[in-house]
C-alpha positions as CSV (number, residue, x, y, z in Angstrom):
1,X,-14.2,-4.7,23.5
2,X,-11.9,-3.2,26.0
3,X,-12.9,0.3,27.8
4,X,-10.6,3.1,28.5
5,X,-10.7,2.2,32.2
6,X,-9.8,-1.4,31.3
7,X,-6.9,-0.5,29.3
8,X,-5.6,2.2,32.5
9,X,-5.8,-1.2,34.8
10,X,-3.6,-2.9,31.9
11,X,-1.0,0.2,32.1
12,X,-0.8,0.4,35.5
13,X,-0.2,-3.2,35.7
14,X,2.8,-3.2,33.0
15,X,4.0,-0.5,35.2
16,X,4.0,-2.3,38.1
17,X,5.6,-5.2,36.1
18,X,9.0,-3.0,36.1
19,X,9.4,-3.5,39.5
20,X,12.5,-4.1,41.2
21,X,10.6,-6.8,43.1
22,X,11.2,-10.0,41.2
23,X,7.6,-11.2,42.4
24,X,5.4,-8.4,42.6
25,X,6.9,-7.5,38.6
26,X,6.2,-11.2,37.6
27,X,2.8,-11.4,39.1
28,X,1.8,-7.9,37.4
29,X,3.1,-9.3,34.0
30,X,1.1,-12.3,34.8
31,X,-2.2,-10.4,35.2
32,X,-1.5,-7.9,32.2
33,X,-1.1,-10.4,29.9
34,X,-4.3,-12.4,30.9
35,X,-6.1,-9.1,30.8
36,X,-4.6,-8.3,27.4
37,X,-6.1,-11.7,25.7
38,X,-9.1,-11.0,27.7
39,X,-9.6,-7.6,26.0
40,X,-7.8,-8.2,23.1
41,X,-5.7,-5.4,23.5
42,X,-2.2,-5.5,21.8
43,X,1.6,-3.9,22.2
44,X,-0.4,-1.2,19.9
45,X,-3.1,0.0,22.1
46,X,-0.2,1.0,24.3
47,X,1.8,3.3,22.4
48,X,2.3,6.8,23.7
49,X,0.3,9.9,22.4
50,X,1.8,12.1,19.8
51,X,0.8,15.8,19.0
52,X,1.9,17.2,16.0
53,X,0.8,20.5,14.6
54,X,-0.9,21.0,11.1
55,X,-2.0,25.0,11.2
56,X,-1.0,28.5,12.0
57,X,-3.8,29.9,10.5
58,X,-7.2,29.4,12.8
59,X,-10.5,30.0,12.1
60,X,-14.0,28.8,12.5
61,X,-13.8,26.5,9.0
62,X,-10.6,25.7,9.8
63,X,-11.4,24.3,13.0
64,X,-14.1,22.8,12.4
65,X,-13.1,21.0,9.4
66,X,-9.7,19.8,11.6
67,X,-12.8,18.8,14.5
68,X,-14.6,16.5,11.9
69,X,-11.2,14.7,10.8
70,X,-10.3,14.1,14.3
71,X,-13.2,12.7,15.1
72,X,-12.9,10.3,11.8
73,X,-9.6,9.4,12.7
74,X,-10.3,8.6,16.0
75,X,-7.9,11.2,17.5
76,X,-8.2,14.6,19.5
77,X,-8.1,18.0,17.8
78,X,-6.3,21.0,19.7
79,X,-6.2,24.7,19.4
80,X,-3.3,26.5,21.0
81,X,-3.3,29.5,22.9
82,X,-1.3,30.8,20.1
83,X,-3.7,30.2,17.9
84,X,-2.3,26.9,16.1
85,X,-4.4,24.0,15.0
86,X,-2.7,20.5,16.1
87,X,-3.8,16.7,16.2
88,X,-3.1,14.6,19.5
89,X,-4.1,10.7,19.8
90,X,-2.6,7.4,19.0
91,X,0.7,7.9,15.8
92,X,-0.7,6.1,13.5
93,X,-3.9,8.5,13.5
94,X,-2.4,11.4,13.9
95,X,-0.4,10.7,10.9
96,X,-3.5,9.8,8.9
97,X,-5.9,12.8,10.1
98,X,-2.4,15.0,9.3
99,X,-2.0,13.9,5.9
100,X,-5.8,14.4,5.3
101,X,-6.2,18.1,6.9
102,X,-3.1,19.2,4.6
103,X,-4.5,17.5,1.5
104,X,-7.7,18.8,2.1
105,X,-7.1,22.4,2.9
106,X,-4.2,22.7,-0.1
107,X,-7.7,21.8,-2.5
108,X,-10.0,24.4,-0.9
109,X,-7.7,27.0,-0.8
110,X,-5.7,26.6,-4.4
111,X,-9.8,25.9,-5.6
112,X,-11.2,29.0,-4.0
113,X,-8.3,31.1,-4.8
114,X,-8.7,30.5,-8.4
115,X,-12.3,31.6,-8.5
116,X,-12.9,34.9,-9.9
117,X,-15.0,35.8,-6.8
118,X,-11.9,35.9,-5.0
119,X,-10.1,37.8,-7.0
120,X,-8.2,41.3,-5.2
121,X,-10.5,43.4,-7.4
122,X,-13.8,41.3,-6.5
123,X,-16.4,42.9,-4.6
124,X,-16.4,41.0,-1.1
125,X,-13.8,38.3,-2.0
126,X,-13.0,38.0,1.9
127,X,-16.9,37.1,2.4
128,X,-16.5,35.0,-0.7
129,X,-14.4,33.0,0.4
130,X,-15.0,32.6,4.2
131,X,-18.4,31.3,2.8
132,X,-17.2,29.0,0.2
133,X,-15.0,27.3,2.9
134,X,-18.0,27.1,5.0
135,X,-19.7,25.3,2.3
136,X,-16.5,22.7,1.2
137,X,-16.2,22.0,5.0
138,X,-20.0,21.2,5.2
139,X,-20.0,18.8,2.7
140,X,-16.4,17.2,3.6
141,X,-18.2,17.4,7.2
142,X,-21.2,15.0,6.0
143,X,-19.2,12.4,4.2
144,X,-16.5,11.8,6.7
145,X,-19.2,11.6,9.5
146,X,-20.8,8.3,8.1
147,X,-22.8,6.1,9.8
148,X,-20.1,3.9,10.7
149,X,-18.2,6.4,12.4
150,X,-21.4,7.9,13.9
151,X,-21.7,4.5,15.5
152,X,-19.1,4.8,17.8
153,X,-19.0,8.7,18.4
154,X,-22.6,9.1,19.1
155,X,-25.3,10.9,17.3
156,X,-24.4,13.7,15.1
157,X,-25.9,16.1,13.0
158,X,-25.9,15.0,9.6
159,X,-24.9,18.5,8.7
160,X,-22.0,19.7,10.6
161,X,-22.5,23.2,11.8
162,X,-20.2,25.9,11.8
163,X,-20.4,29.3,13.3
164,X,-18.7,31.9,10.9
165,X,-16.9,34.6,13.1
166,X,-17.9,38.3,13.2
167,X,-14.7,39.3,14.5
168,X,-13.0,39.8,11.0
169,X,-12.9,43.6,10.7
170,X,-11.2,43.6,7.3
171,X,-14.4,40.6,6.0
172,X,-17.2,43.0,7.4
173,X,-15.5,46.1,5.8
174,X,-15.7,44.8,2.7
175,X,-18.6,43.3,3.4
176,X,-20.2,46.5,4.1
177,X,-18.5,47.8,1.1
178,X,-20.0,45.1,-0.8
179,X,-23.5,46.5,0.2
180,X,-23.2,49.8,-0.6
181,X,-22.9,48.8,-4.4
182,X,-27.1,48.1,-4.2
183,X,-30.2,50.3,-3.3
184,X,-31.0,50.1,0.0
185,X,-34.0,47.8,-0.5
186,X,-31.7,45.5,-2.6
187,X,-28.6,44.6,0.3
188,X,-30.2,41.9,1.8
189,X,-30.7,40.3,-1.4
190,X,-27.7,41.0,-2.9
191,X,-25.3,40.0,0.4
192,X,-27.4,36.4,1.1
193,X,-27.0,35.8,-3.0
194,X,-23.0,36.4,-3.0
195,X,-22.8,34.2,0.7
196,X,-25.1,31.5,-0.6
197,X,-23.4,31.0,-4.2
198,X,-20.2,31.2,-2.4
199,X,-21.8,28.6,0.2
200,X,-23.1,26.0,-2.6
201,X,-20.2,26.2,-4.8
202,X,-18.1,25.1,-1.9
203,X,-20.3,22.4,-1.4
204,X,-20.3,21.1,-4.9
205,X,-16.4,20.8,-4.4
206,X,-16.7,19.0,-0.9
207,X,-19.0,16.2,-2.4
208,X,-16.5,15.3,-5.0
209,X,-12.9,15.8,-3.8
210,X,-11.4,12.6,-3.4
211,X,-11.8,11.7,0.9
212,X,-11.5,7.3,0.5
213,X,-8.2,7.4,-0.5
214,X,-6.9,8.9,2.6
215,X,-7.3,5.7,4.8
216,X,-5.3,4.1,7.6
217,X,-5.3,1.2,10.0
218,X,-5.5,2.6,13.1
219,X,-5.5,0.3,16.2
220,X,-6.4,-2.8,14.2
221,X,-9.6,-0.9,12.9
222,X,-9.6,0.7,8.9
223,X,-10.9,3.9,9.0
């Protein structure tokens, strides 16, 4: 199987083969193309990156969740200085983890936002929420981070783990609010039951959305 440093001598060999020097460009295509059935690379290990952006909105979930498909997909996952969540790797994967992060994200979002726990008049819906995403993302994290794909990434936690941000002033104010509904020995209680129902019934909807249909040939290999 070829290495990234083997397929760098291949490029820089098809780039010498554009040479204006009949015989320096014919010996360079020469050796590419013996190094190409050496490697078993094809005209499709050499296309050129794309980037294409998939999110405006950034958090930790959302990251993550965009981290986990990249790495399925066998592409790169980006965060802009602006604050936009993109895809960058070979088109083909790009277009797959794309087409996955959308599909994924519309069923969270329309599922969560549904929930009467999320509701304007429920008593921390922002907390609700954030935590049932951290819970769908969890369990979409584990499935798409099989073995087979752990084969070739290295090892990984079999639970992916995702730090929820403190820096949501409106989430901890109603958070806050949230407590101040119980007795003072009762918060802790009452805050860790709302995150962890929130938490497993985002689970229970990560373990059965629909993730095998969302396949692609990438580079010769189905993922």
């Amino acid at each position: 199987m070829a290495t990234q440093k083997d397929i760098e001598k291949v490029k820089k060999l098809r780039r010498l083969a554009t040479s204006p020097e009949p015989h320096e460009a014919a010996r360079a295509q020469e050796e590419a193309t013996r190094l190409m059935i050496k490697f078993g690379l094809t005209e499709n290990d050499f296309t050129e990156d794309v980037t294409e952006v998939v999110d405006d909105k950034c958090d930790a979930n959302r990251r993550e969740l965009a981290r986990v498909i990249a790495l399925s997909r066998r592409c790169q996952s980006l965060v802009s200085k602006k604050g936009n969540i993109g895809f960058r790797g070979h088109p083909s994967a790009v277009i797959s983890a794309t087409r996955l992060y959308h599909s994924l994200v519309n069923i969270v979002s329309e599922s969560c936002n549904t929930n009467p726990n999320a509701q304007a008049n429920a008593p921390g819906r922002l907390v609700w929420k954030r935590y049932y995403w951290r819970g769908f993302v969890d369990a979409v994290s584990t499935r798409l981070l099989d073995e087979e794909v752990r084969s070739w990434i290295g090892p990984q936690p079999k639970t992916a783990k995702i730090i929820i941000e403190n820096d949501n002033n409106e989430a901890d104010l109603e958070l806050r609010t949230f407590a101040s509904f119980f007795a003072p020995q009762d918060v802790v209680r009452g805050v860790n039951g709302l995150c962890t129902e929130a938490c497993e019934a985002g689970k229970i909807l990560g373990k059965q959305v629909t993730i095998e249909s969302f396949k692609a040939e990438v580079k010769g290999v189905i993922i």
